[in-house]
C-alpha positions as CSV (number, residue, x, y, z in Angstrom):
1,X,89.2,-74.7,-32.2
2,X,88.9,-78.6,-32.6
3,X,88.6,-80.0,-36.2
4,X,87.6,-83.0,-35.2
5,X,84.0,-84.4,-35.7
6,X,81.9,-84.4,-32.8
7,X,79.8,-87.5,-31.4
8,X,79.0,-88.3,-28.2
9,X,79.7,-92.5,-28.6
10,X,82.3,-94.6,-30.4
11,X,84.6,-95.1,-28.8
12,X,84.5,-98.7,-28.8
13,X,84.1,-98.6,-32.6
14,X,86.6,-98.7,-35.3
15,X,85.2,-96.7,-37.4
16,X,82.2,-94.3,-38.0
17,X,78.4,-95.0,-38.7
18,X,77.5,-95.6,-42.2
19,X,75.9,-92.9,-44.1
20,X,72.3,-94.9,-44.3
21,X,72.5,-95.0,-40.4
22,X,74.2,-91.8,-40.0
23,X,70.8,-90.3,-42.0
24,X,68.6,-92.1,-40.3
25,X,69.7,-91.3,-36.8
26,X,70.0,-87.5,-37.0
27,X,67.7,-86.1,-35.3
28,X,69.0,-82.0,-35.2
29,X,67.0,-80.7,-38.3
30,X,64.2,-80.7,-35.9
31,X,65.1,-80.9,-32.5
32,X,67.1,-78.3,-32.4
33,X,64.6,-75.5,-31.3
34,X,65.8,-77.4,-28.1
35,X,68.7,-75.8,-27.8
36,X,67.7,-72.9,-25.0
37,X,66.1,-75.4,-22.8
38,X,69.0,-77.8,-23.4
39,X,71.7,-74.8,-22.3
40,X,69.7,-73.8,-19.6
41,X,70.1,-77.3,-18.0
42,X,73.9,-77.3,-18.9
43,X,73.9,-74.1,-16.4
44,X,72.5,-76.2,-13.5
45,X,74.1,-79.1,-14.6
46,X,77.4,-76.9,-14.4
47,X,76.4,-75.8,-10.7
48,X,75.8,-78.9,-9.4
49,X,79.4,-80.6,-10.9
50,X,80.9,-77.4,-9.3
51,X,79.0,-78.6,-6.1
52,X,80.4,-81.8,-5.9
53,X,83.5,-80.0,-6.5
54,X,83.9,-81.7,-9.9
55,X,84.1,-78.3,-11.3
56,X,86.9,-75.8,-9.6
57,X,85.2,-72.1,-9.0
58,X,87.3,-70.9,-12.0
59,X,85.7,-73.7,-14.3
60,X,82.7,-73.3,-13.1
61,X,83.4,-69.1,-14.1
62,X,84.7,-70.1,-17.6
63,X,82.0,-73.0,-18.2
64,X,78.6,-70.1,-17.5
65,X,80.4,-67.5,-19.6
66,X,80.9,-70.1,-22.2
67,X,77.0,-71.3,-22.0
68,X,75.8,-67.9,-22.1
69,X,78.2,-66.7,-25.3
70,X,76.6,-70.0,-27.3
71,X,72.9,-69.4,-26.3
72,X,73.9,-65.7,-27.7
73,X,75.4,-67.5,-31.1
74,X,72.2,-69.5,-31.3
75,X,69.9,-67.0,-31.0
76,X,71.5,-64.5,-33.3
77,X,71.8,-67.6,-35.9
78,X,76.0,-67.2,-35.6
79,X,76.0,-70.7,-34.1
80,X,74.4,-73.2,-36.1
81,X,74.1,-76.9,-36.3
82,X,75.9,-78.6,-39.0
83,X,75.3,-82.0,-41.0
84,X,77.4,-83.8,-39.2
85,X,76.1,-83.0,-35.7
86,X,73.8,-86.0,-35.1
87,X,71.2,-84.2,-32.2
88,X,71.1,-81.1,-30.9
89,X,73.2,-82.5,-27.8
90,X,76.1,-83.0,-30.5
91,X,75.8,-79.6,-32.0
92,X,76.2,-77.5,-28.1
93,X,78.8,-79.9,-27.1
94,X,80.6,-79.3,-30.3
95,X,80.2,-75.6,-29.8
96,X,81.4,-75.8,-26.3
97,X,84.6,-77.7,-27.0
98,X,85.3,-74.6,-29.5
99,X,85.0,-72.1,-26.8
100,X,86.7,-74.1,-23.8
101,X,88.8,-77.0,-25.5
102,X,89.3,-80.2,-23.2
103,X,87.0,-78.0,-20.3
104,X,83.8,-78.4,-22.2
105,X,84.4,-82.4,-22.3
106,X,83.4,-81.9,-18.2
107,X,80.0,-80.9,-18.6
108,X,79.3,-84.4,-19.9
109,X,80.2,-86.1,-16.4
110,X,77.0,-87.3,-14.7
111,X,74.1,-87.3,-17.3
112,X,73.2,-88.9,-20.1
113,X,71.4,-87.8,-23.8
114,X,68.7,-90.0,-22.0
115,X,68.0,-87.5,-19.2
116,X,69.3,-84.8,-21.2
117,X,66.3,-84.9,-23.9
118,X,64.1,-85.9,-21.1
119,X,64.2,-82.8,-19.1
120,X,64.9,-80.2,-22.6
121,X,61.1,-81.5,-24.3
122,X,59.6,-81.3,-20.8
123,X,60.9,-77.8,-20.5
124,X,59.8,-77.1,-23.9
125,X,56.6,-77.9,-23.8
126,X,55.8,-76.5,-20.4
127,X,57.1,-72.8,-22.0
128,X,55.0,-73.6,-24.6
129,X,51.6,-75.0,-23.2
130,X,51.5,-71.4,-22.1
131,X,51.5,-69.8,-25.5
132,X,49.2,-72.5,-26.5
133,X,46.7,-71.0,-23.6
134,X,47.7,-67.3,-24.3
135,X,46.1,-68.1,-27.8
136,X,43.4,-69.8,-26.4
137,X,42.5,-67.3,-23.9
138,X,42.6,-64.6,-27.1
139,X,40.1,-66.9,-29.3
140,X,38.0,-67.3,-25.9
141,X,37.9,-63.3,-25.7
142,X,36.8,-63.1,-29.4
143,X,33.7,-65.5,-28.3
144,X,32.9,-63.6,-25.7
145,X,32.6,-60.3,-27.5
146,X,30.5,-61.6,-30.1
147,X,28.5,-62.8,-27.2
148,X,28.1,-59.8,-25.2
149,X,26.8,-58.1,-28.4
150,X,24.2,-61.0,-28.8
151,X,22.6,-61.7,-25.2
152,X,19.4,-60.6,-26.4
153,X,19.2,-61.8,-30.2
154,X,17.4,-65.0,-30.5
155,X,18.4,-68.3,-32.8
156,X,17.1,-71.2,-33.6
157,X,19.0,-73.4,-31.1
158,X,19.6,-77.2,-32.9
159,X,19.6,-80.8,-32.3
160,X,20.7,-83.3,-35.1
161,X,21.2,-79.5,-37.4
162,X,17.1,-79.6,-36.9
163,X,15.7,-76.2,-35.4
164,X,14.8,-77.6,-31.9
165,X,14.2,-74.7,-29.3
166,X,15.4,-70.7,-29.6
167,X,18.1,-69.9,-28.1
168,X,20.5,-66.5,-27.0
169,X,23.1,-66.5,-29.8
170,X,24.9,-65.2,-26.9
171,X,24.8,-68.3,-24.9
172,X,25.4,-70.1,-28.5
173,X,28.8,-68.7,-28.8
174,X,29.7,-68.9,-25.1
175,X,28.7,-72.8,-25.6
176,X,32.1,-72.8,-27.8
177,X,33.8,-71.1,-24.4
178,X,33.0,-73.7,-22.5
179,X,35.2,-76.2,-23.6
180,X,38.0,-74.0,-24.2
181,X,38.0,-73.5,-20.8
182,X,38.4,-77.4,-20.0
183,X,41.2,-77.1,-22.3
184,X,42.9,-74.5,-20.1
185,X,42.2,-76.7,-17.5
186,X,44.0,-79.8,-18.5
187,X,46.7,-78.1,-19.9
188,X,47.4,-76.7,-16.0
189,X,46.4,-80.0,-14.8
190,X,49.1,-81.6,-17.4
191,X,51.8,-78.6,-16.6
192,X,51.5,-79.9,-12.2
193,X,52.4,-83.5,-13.8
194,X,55.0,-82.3,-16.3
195,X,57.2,-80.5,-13.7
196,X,59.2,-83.4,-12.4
197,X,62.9,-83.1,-13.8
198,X,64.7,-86.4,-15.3
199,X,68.1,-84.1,-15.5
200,X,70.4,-86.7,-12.5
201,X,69.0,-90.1,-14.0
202,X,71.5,-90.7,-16.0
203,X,71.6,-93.3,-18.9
204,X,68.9,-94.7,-16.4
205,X,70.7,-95.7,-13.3
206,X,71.2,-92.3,-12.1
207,X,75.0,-91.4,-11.3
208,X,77.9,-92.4,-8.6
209,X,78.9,-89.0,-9.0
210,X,77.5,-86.6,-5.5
211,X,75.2,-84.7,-7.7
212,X,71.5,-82.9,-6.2
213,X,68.8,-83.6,-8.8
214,X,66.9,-81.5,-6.3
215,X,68.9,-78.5,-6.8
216,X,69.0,-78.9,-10.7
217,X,64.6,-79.2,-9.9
218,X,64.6,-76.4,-8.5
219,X,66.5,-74.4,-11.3
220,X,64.8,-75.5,-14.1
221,X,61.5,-74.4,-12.9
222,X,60.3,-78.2,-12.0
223,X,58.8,-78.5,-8.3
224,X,61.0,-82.1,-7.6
225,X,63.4,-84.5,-9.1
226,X,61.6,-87.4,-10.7
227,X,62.0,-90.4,-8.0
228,X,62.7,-93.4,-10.1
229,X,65.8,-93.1,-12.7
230,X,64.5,-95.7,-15.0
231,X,60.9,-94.5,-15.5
232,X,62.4,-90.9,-15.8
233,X,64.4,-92.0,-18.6
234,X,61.4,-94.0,-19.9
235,X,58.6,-91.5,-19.4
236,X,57.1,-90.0,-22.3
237,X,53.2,-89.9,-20.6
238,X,54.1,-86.3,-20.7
239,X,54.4,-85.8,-24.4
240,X,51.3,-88.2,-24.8
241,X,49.2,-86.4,-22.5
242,X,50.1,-83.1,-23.9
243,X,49.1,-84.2,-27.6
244,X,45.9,-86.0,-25.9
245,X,45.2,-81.9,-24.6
246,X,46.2,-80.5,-28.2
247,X,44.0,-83.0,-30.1
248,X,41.3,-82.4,-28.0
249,X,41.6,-78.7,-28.8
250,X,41.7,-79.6,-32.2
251,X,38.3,-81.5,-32.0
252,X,36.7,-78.5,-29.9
253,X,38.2,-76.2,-32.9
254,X,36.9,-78.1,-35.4
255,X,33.4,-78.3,-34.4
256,X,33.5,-74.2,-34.1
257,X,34.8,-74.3,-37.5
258,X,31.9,-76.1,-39.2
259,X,29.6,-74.4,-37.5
260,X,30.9,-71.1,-39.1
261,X,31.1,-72.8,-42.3
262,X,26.8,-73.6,-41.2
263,X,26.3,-70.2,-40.3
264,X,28.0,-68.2,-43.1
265,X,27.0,-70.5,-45.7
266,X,23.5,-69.0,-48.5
267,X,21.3,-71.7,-46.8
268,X,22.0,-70.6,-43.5
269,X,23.2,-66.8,-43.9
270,X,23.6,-66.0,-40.2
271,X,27.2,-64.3,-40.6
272,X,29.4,-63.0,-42.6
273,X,33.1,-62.8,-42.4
274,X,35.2,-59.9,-42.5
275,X,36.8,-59.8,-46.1
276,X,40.5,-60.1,-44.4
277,X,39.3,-63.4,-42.9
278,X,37.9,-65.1,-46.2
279,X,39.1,-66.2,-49.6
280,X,38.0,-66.3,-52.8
281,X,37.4,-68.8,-56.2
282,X,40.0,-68.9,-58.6
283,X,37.2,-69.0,-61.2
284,X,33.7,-68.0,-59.4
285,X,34.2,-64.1,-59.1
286,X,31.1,-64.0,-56.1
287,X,32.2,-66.6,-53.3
288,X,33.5,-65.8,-50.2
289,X,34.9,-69.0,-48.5
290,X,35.3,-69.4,-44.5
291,X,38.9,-71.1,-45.3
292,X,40.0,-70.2,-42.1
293,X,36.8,-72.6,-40.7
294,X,37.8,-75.4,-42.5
295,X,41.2,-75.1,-42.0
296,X,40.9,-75.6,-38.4
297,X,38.7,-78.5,-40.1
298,X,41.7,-79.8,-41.7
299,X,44.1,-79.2,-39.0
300,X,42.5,-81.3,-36.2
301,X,43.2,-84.5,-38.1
302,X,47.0,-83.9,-37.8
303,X,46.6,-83.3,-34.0
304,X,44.7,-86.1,-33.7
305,X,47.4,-88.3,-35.6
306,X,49.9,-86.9,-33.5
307,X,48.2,-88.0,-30.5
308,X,48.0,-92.0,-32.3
309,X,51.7,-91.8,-33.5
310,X,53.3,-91.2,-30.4
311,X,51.1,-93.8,-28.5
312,X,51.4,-96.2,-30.9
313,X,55.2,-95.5,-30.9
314,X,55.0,-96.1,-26.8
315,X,52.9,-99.4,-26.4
316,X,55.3,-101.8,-26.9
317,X,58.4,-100.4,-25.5
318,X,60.3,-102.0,-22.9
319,X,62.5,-100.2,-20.4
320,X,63.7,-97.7,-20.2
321,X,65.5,-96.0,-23.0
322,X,65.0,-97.3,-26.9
323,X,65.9,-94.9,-29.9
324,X,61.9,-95.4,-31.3
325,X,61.5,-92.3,-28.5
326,X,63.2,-90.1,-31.1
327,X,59.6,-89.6,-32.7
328,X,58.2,-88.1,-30.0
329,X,59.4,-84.6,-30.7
330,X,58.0,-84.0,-34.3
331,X,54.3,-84.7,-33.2
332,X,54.7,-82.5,-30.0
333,X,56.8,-79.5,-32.1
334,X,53.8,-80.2,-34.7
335,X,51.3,-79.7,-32.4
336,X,52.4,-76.1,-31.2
337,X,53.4,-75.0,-34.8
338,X,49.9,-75.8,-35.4
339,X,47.8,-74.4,-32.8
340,X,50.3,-70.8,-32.5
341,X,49.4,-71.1,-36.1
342,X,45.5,-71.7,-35.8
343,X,44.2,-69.8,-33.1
344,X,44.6,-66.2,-33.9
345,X,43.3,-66.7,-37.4
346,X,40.2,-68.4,-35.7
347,X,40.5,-65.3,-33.2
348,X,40.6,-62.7,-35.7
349,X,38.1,-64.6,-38.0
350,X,35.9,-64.6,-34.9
351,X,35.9,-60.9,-33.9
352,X,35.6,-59.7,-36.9
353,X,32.5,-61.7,-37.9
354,X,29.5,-59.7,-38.8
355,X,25.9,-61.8,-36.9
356,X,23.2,-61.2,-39.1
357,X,20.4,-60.6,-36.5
358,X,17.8,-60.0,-38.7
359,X,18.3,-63.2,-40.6
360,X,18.4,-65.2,-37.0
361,X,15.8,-63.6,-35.3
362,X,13.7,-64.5,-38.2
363,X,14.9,-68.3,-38.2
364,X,14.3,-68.7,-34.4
365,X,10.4,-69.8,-34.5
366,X,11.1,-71.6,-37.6
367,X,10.5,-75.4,-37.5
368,X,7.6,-75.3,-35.0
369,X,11.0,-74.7,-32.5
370,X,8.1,-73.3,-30.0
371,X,6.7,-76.9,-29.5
372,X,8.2,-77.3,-26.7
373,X,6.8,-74.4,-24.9
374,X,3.2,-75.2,-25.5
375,X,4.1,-79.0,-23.9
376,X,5.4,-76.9,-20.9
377,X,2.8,-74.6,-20.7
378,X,0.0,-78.1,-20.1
379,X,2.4,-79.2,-17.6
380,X,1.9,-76.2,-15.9
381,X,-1.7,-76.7,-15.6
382,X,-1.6,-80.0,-13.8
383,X,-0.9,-82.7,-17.6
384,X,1.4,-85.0,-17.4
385,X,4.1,-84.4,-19.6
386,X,3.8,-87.6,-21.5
387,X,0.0,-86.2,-22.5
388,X,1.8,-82.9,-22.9
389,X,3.9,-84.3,-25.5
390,X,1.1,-86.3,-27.3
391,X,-1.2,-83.4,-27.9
392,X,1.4,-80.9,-28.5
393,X,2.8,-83.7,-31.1
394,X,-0.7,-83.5,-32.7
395,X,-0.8,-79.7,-32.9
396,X,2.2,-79.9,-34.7
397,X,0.9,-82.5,-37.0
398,X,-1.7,-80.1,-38.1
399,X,0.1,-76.8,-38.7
400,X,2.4,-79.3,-40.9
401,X,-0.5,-80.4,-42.4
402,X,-1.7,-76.9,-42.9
403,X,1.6,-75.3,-43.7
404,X,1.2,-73.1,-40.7
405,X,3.2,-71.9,-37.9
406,X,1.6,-72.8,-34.3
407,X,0.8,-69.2,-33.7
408,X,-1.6,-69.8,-36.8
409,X,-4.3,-72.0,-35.4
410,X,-7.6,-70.9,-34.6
411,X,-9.1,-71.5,-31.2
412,X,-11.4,-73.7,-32.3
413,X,-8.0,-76.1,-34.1
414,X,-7.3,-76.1,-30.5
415,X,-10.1,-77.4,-28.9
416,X,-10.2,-79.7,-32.0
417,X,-6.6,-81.2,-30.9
418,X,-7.2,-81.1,-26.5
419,X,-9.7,-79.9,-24.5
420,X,-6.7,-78.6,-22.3
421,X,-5.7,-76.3,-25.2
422,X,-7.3,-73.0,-24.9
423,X,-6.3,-69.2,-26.2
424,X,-4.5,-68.5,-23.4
425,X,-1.4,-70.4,-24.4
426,X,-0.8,-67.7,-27.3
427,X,1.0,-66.3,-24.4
428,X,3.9,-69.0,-24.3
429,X,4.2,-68.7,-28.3
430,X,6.6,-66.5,-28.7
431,X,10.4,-66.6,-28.9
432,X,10.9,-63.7,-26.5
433,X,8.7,-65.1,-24.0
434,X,10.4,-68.4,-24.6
435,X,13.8,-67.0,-23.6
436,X,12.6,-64.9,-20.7
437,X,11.0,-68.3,-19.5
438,X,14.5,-69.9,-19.3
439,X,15.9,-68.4,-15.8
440,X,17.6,-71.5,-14.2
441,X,21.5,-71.5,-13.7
442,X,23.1,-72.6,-16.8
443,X,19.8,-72.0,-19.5
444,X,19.6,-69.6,-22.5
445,X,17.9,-66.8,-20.7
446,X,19.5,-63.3,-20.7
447,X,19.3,-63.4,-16.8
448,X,21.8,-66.4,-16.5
449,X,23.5,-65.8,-20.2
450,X,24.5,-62.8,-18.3
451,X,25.8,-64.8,-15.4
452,X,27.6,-67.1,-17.0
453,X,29.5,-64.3,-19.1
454,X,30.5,-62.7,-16.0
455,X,31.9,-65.6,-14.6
456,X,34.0,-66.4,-18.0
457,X,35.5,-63.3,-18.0
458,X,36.7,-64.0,-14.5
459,X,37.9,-67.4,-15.2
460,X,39.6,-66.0,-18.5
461,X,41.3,-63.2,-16.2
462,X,42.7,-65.9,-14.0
463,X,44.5,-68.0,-17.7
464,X,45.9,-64.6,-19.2
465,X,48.2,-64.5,-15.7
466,X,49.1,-68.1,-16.1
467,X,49.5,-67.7,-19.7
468,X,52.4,-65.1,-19.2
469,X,54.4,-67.2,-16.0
470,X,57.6,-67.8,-16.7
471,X,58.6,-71.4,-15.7
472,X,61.7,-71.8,-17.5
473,X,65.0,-70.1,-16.8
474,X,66.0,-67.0,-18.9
């Protein structure tokens, strides 16, 4: 077993780093949740030294063994890093050299910590984009219960929080779906860009060893080797673009989250959370907070200033490698901490919401939300809708001035307001009749509510398989 500190540079220098740079530079309190990807690479790496017959078939024998007894010390916690392994590059090489002596030093020939971290945080995060969706696909599901149980309940649908038109609370909650879908979407779209592997580029030049980057591709799970050594080195659009997907997440959690906080507050009193998924005051024995809302509130900011960090870390960097990349990881671990975190309280907070129907279905024709209707319902009889919108504006000026709801006028109010008013558009004020009107692709109406939950459970079938792929070597 060596005694000996391990680094991976100095040997030009006469003596070690000082303990201010030493701090500074160490990296392996928090990238060393790297260390599976970063063996699995050393595996391939292995291979493709014993390829280009760097590596003799009993080295080769020896160097696999030893790789898969460490991964077995790291996962049972036997094999840890220490404070004087600087990354988590230092800490496996170190625990290498104790296993095979002057064979582990091998495994260095023909890559770089450049490459190396490269291809270990684009591993990483393609493992974990998955979980990310697996959670989003279970927060999706708890949407789209709630919905299935509220096709037919009517709200009071809102622009600029004003009571605008009813609604399906159905096709309310499956609005929040929507976008969680995009998000599944760009996180596959980011995972096709992800999957080129740096592991062969070297410090940046790639090497004048006979390596294949192609076969070290293919093991890792990536579908080519990247085709410029100096941009591989350099690249971190990767890490960007995932925290550009999280934050967005974030933003699309966030707004579910206040409208909860809307919904279950006394003003509103739509819902009610589940007493497992609310707090309580330290001092006011009768509230029941939606902490789990405004958490996901909260938490959007730090996504969001993940997302700024790392760009603002990348805009002025100049090819290829520079040690400001070292702050890249925290944001990126940060962001999947957080949303593995995040989601299945939103999930669980979601399913087990009580919807208070009574309380919406009452709300629904609230705020002369009808208006519209009545406009509609002149159109249909041959007035242009800017008339239609004049003299259904004036209706509604005088059921505010009378404190009545539209269905409260007398016929003769209506001939009062238009001549093209008469009794029959009682028929259009209603919120039920308002809903059934709404059949187009895409509208509130239970016909294509229904429609559109059909086709999000499909789409949500199709994530749940991707969720659980396996692109990274076990």
């Amino acid at each position: 077993m060596t005694e000996e500190r391990t680094s991976l540079w100095g040997g030009r220098f006469a003596g070690g780093p000082a303990e201010a740079l030493a701090r500074l530079s160490v990296s392996v309190q928090f990238d060393w949740r790297l260390a599976p990807y970063d063996i699995a690479a050393s595996r391939a790496h292995a291979r493709v030294l014993a390829a280009a017959g760097l590596l003799d078939p009993d080295e080769l024998g020896r160097m696999l063994a030893a790789l898969d007894d460490l991964e077995a010390a790291c996962a049972s916690g036997e094999f840890r890093p220490t404070v004087d392994d600087e990354d988590v590059h230092t800490a496996l090489e170190r625990g290498l050299l104790e296993r095979l002596g002057a064979l582990g030093g091998k495994l260095r020939a023909g890559r770089s910590r450049n490459d190396q971290v490269a291809t270990d945080l684009r591993m990483y995060l393609r493992d974990h984009a998955r979980g990310v969706a697996g959670r989003l696909v279970e927060l999706a599901d708890a949407l789209v219960e709630q919905a299935e149980r509220h096709v037919d309940t009517p709200a009071p649908g809102m622009t600029h929080v004003q009571h605008a038109q009813p609604v399906s609370f159905g096709h309310w909650l499956l609005a929040h779906v929507q976008p969680l879908l995009r998000d599944l979407d760009r996180l596959r779209d980011w995972d096709a860009r992800a999957a080129i592997s740096p592991l062969g580029s070297g410090a940046l030049a790639g090497s004048s060893l006979p390596l294949d980057p192609a076969a070290v591709a293919h093991e890792l799970g990536f579908r080519a080797p990247a085709p410029n050594s100096m941009d591989a080195v350099a690249d971190r659009d990767f890490v960007a673009e995932f925290l550009f997907v999280t934050a967005l997440i974030g933003v699309h959690l966030s707004r579910l989250g206040e409208e909860v906080v809307l919904w279950t507050s006394t003003e509103f009193g739509w819902a009610e959370l589940d007493d497992a998924f609310a707090t309580g005051s330290s001092i006011m024995p009768q509230k029941k907070n939606a902490d789990i809302a405004e958490l996901a509130r909260g938490k959007s900011g730090r996504l969001v200033g993940g997302l700024v960090a790392v760009l603002t870390m990348l805009k002025g960097l100049p090819l290829t490698y520079d040690r400001d990349m070292q702050e890249d990881k925290e944001p990126a671990f940060d962001a999947v901490d957080t949303l593995q975190l995040l989601l299945p309280a939103l999930a669980g907070m979601i399913s087990t919401m009580t919807v208070r129907v009574d309380r919406l279905v009452a709300a629904a024709p609230v705020g002369f939300s009808l208006a519209t209707e009545v406009a509609d319902w002149l159109v249909r009889r041959g007035v242009p809708f800017r008339d239609a919108h004049e003299i259904t504006g004036r209706l509604v000026a005088l059921c505010a001035a009378r404190e009545c709801e539209l269905e409260d006028v007398t016929d003769d109010d209506l001939k009062t307001v238009s001549e093209h008013l008469d009794p029959s558009v009682r028929e259009v004020l209603s919120v039920r009749s308002a809903l059934a009107a709404r059949t187009t692709f895409g509208s509130t109406g239970p016909g294509p509510v229904a429609e559109q939950l059909a086709t999000v459970q499909h789409r949500l079938d199709s994530w749940r398989e991707w969720a659980i792929e396996t692109v990274v070597p076990r």
